[in-house]
C-alpha positions as CSV (number, residue, x, y, z in Angstrom):
1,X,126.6,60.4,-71.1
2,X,127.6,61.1,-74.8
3,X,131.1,60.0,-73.9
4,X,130.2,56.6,-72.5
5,X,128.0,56.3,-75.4
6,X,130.8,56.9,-78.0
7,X,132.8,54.6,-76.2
8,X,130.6,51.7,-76.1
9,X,129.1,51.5,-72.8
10,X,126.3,51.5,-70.7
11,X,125.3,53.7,-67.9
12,X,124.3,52.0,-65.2
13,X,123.2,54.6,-62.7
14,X,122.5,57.7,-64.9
15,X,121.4,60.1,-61.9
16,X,124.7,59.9,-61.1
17,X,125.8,61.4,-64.2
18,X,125.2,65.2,-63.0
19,X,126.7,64.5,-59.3
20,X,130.0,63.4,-61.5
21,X,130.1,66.2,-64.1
22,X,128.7,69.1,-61.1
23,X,131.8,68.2,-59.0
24,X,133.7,68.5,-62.0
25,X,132.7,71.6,-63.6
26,X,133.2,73.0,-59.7
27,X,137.1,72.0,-59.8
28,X,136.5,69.0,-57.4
29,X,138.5,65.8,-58.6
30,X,137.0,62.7,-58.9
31,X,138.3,59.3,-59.1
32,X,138.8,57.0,-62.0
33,X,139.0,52.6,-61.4
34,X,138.8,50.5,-64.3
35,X,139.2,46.9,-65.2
36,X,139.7,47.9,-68.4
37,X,143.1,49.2,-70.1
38,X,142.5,52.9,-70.7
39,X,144.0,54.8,-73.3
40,X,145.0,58.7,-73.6
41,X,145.3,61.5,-71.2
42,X,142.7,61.4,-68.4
43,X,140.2,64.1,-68.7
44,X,141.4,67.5,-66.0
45,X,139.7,66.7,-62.4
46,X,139.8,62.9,-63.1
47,X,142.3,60.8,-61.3
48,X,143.8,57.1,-61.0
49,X,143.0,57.8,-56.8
50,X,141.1,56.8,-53.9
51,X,138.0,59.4,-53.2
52,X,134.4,59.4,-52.3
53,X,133.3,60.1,-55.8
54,X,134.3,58.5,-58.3
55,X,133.8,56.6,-62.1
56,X,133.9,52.9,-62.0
57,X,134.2,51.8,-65.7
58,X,134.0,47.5,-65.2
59,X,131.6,44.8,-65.5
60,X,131.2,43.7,-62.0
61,X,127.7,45.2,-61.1
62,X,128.7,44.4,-56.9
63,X,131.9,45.9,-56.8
64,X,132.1,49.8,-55.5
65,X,135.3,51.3,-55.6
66,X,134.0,54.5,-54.2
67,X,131.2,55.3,-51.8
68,X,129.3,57.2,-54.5
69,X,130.3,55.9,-57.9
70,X,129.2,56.5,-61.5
71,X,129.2,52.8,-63.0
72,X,130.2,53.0,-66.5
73,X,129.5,48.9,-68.0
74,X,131.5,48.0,-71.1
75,X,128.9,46.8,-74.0
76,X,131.5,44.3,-75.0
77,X,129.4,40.9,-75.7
78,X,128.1,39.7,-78.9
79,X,125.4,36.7,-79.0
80,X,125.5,34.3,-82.0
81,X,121.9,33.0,-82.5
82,X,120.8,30.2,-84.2
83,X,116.7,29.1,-84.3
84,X,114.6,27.0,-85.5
85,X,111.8,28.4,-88.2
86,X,109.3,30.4,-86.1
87,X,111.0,30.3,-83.1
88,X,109.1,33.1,-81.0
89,X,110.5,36.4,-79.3
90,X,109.7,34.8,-75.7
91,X,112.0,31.6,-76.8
92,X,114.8,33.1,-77.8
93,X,114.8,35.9,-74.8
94,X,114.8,32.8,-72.5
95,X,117.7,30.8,-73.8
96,X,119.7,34.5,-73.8
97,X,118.9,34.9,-70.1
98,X,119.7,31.1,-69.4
99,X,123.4,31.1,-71.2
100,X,124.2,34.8,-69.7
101,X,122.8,33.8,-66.8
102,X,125.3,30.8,-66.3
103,X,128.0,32.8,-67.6
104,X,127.7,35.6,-65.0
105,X,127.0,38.3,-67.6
106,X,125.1,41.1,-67.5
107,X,122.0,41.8,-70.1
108,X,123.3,45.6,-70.7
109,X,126.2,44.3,-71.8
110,X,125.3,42.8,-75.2
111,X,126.2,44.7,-77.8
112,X,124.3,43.1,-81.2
113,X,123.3,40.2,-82.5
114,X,124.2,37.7,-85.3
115,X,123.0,34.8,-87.1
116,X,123.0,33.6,-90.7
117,X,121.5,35.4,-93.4
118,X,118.7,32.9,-94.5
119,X,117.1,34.2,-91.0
120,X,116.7,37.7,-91.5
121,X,113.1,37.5,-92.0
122,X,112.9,35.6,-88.6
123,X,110.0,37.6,-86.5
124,X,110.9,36.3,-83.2
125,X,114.1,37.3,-83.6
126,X,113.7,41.1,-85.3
127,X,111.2,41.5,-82.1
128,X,113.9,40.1,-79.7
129,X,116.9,42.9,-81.1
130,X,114.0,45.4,-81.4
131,X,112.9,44.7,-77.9
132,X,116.3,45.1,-76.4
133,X,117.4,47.5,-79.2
134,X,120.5,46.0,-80.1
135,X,122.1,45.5,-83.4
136,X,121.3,42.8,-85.6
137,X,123.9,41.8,-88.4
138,X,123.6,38.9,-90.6
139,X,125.8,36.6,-92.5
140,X,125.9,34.1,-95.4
141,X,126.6,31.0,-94.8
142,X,129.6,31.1,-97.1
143,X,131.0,34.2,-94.9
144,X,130.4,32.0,-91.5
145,X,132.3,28.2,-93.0
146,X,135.0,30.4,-93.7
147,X,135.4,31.8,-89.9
148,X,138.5,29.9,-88.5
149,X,138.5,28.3,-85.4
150,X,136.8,24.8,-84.0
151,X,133.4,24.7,-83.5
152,X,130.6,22.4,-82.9
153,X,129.4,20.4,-85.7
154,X,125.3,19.0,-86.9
155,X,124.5,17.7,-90.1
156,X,121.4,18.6,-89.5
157,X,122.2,22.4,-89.2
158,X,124.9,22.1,-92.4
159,X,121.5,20.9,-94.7
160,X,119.2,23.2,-93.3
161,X,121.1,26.6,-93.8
162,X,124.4,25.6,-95.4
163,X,126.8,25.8,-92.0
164,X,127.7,23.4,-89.5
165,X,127.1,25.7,-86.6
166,X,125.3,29.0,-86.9
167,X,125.3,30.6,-83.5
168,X,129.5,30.0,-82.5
169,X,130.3,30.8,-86.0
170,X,128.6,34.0,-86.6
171,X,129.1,35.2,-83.1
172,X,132.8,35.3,-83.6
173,X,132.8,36.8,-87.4
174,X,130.7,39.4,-85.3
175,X,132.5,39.5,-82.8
176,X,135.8,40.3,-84.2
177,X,138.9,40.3,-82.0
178,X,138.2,38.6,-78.9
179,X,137.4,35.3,-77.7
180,X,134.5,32.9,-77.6
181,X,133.5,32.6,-73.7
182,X,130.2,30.9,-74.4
183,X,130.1,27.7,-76.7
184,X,127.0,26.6,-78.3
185,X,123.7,26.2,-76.2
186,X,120.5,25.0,-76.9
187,X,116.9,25.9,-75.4
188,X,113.8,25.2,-77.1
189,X,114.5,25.7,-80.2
190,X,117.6,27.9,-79.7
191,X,120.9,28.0,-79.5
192,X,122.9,30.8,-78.8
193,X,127.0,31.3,-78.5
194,X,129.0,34.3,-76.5
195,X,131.7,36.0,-77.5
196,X,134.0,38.7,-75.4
197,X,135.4,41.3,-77.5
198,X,138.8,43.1,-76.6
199,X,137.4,46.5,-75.0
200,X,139.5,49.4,-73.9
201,X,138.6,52.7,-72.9
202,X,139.7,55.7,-75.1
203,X,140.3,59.6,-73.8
204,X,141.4,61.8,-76.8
């Protein structure tokens, strides 16, 4: 648990935690699958092998490699989130739900939050990180014109808080290395951006 937790990801199926580490601590060997490149020696008892038990460390919630797996889900997504003032919790939850929802993603995956610095007094969206306790980092909007890249452009959003595009641009400077899967979309007052960060798993 403290492993996948250093690593970035979420358990999905936490009972099966102590059926994966009891077989271990026994001498049993378990499988490993992942969609992810791994990196390091694999811990003793863990194998790249076909078994009944076994950790699945990907982002497909439907596959099963195994017959009883522990499903270890990479927190590798970041949303960029742009709102109109007093924009509620509930309105910005839906238009997340909406754009992961087309997108195929999974909520547990999102790892924080971003948006532009003249909105980090915005209530509905403190509640929103709060209520899914994700990270929430903001950015001036001299830090987000200067992100590279093409993005979608309103004159309307460039006089209201000094940026062209808010959600796609802070998404990526918060993203870091990865790409930008989720182009700007609005929802009531919302829009919101999704970007994929370059994950791999790590065994020291």
């Amino acid at each position: 648990d403290s492993w996948a937790v250093q690593n970035g990801m979420h358990v999905v199926n936490p009972p099966m935690i102590k059926e994966i580490s009891g077989r271990l601590l026994h001498g049993e060997t378990v499988g490993l699958y992942s969609d992810y490149p791994v990196k390091g020696e694999l811990p003793k008892g863990v194998e790249y092998t076909a078994l009944e038990y076994g950790i699945y460390i990907g982002s497909n919630v439907e596959q099963s490699p195994f017959k009883h797996l522990l499903h270890l889900l990479p927190m590798d997504i970041v949303i960029g989130i742009g709102c109109r003032r007093g924009t509620n919790c509930s309105n910005i939850n839906e238009a997340v739900i909406k754009v992961l929802g087309k997108l195929g993603l999974h909520m547990a995956r999102v790892k924080k939050v971003c948006s532009v610095d003249i909105k980090n007094d915005e209530q509905g969206l403190l509640e929103y990180a709060a209520q899914h306790k994700l990270a929430l980092e903001f950015f001036s909007a001299e830090q987000l014109n200067a992100v590279p890249g093409e993005f979608s452009d309103s004159d309307f959003v460039r006089k209201v808080t000094g940026v062209d595009n808010v959600c796609e641009r802070s998404a990526v400077l918060g993203g870091g290395s990865g790409t930008l899967i989720g182009h700007k979309q609005a929802h009531n007052g919302v829009t919101v951006a999704v970007f994929k960060q370059d994950f791999k798993v790590v065994f020291s």
